[in-house]
N, C-alpha and C positions, 0 to 999 in steps of 0.2 A: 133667758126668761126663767131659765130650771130656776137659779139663783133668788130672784123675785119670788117665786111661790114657797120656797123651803124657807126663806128668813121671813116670809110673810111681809114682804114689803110693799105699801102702796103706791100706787103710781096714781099722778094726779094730774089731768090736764088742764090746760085753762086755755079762754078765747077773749076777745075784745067786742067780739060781735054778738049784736043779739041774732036770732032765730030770722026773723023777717030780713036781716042783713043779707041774707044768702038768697034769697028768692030771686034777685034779679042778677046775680052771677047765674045760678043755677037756669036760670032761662036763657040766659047768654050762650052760654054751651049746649044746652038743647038744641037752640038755634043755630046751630055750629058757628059762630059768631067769636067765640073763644077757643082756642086749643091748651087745654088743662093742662094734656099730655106734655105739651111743650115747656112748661113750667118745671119738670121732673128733671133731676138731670142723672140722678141714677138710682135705679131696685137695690136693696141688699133682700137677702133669707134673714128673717131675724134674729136667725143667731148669729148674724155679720152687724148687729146693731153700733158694737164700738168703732167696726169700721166705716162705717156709714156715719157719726157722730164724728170723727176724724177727719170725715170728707167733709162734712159743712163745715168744724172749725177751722178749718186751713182756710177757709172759701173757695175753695174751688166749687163746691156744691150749692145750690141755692134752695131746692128743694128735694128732700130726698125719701125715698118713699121704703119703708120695712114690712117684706112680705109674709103672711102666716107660713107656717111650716101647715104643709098639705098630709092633711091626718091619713089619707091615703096614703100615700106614700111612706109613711111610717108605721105602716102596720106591720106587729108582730116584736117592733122594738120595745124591748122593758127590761 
Protein backbone atom coordinates (compact mmCIF):
# COMPACT_ATOMS: atom_id res chain seq x y z
CA UNK A 1 0.00 0.00 0.00
CA UNK A 2 3.29 2.16 0.94
CA UNK A 3 3.76 1.85 -2.93
CA UNK A 4 0.15 3.25 -3.91
CA UNK A 5 0.38 6.39 -1.80
CA UNK A 6 4.12 7.51 -2.90
CA UNK A 7 3.30 7.04 -6.86
CA UNK A 8 -0.09 8.43 -6.06
CA UNK A 9 -1.79 5.73 -7.54
CA UNK A 10 -5.66 5.30 -7.59
CA UNK A 11 -7.44 2.54 -6.81
CA UNK A 12 -10.83 2.13 -8.34
CA UNK A 13 -13.55 -0.32 -7.44
CA UNK A 14 -16.55 -1.18 -9.14
CA UNK A 15 -19.84 -3.33 -8.54
CA UNK A 16 -22.88 -4.59 -10.76
CA UNK A 17 -25.18 -3.97 -8.11
CA UNK A 18 -27.18 -1.34 -7.20
CA UNK A 19 -27.61 -0.13 -3.36
CA UNK A 20 -31.08 -1.68 -2.78
CA UNK A 21 -29.52 -5.02 -4.32
CA UNK A 22 -27.82 -5.73 -1.00
CA UNK A 23 -30.76 -5.16 1.34
CA UNK A 24 -32.04 -8.61 1.25
CA UNK A 25 -28.75 -10.43 1.36
CA UNK A 26 -27.95 -8.18 4.11
CA UNK A 27 -31.23 -9.34 6.04
CA UNK A 28 -30.39 -12.83 5.05
CA UNK A 29 -27.40 -12.84 7.30
CA UNK A 30 -28.93 -10.97 10.08
CA UNK A 31 -31.24 -13.56 10.17
CA UNK A 32 -28.57 -15.93 10.21
CA UNK A 33 -29.95 -17.52 7.21
CA UNK A 34 -26.49 -17.08 5.35
CA UNK A 35 -22.98 -17.60 6.58
CA UNK A 36 -20.91 -14.81 4.89
CA UNK A 37 -17.99 -16.13 6.84
CA UNK A 38 -18.22 -19.21 4.91
CA UNK A 39 -17.68 -17.67 1.58
CA UNK A 40 -14.02 -16.39 2.85
CA UNK A 41 -11.62 -18.95 2.25
CA UNK A 42 -8.72 -17.03 3.56
CA UNK A 43 -7.49 -13.43 5.58
CA UNK A 44 -4.06 -12.07 4.16
CA UNK A 45 -2.48 -8.54 6.34
CA UNK A 46 -2.48 -6.36 3.50
CA UNK A 47 0.81 -6.23 2.89
CA UNK A 48 0.34 -10.17 1.80
CA UNK A 49 -2.01 -8.46 -0.90
CA UNK A 50 0.03 -10.24 -3.96
CA UNK A 51 -0.34 -13.27 -2.03
CA UNK A 52 -3.63 -13.22 -1.55
CA UNK A 53 -4.15 -12.15 -5.62
CA UNK A 54 -2.04 -15.44 -6.33
CA UNK A 55 -4.46 -17.41 -4.23
CA UNK A 56 -7.61 -16.41 -6.26
CA UNK A 57 -5.56 -16.69 -9.64
CA UNK A 58 -4.54 -20.09 -9.22
CA UNK A 59 -8.39 -20.76 -7.90
CA UNK A 60 -7.89 -22.23 -5.17
CA UNK A 61 -9.43 -19.17 -3.43
CA UNK A 62 -12.94 -17.97 -4.12
CA UNK A 63 -13.13 -15.12 -1.84
CA UNK A 64 -10.42 -13.58 -0.15
CA UNK A 65 -10.56 -11.08 2.38
CA UNK A 66 -7.27 -8.15 3.06
CA UNK A 67 -6.97 -7.14 6.38
CA UNK A 68 -6.00 -3.28 7.52
CA UNK A 69 -2.73 -3.30 9.22
CA UNK A 70 -3.86 -2.39 12.95
CA UNK A 71 -2.59 1.29 13.63
CA UNK A 72 -2.02 0.10 17.03
CA UNK A 73 0.15 -2.16 16.64
CA UNK A 74 2.32 -0.06 14.52
CA UNK A 75 2.83 2.47 16.74
CA UNK A 76 6.19 4.22 17.01
CA UNK A 77 7.15 2.86 13.48
CA UNK A 78 8.47 5.69 10.98
Amino acid sequence: MEKVIQKEITVVGSRSQKPADWEPSLQLMADGLVNAEALVTKIYDISKWDEAYQHLKSGEGIKVLLKPLDLDENEGEN
